[in-house]
C-alpha positions in Angstrom: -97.3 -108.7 19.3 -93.7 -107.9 18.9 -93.1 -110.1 15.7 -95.6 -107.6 13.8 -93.4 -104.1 14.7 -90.9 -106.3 13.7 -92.6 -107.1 10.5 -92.8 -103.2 10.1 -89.5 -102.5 10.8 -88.3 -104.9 8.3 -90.8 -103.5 5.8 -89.6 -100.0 6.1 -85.9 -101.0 6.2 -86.6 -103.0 2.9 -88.8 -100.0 1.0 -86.1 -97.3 1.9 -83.3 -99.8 0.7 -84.9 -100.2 -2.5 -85.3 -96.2 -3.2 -81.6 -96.0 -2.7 -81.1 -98.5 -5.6 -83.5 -97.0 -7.6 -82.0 -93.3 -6.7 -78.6 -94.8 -7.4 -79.3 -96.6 -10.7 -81.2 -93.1 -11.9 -78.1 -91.0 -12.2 -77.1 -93.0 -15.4 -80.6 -92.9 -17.1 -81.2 -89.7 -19.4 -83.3 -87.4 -16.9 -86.0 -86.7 -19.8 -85.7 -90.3 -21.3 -89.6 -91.5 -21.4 -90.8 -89.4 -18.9 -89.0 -91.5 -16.0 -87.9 -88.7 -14.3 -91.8 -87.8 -13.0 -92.5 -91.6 -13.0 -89.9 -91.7 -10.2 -91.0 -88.7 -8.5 -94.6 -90.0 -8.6 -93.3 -93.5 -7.2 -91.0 -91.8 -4.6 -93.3 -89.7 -3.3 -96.3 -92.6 -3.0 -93.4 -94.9 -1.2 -92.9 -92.4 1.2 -96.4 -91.6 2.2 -96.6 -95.7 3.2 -93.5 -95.5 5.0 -95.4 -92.7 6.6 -98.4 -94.6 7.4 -96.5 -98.0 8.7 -94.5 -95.9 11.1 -97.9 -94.0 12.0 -99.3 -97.6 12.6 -96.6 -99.1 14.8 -98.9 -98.7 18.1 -102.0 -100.2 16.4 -99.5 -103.7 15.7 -98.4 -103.3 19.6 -102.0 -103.3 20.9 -103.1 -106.2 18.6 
């Protein structure tokens, strides 16, 4: 089922796109302004343990 790696691939490409916006647009926000700072970290670090898990998962979409 090549249309669901695909699926994954466009997934990741999309998540990792978006956390270089958001890493981008944080370097003009205060770093202590409302706690963002550890919001971010929280979110970056939660993003990157499903980016983890898609890619772990690739084989399981290949089989199906």
């Amino acid at each position: 089922m090549a249309s669901a790696t695909h699926q994954v691939d466009r997934i990741i490409d999309n998540l990792d796109a978006a956390m270089k916006r958001l890493g981008a647009a944080m370097r003009d926000i205060p770093i202590r302004r409302g706690s963002f700072k550890r919001t971010h970290d929280n979110l970056a670090r939660d993003v990157a343990k499903v980016v983890t898990e898609l890619d772990a998962a690739r084989p399981i979409f290949r089989k199906n």
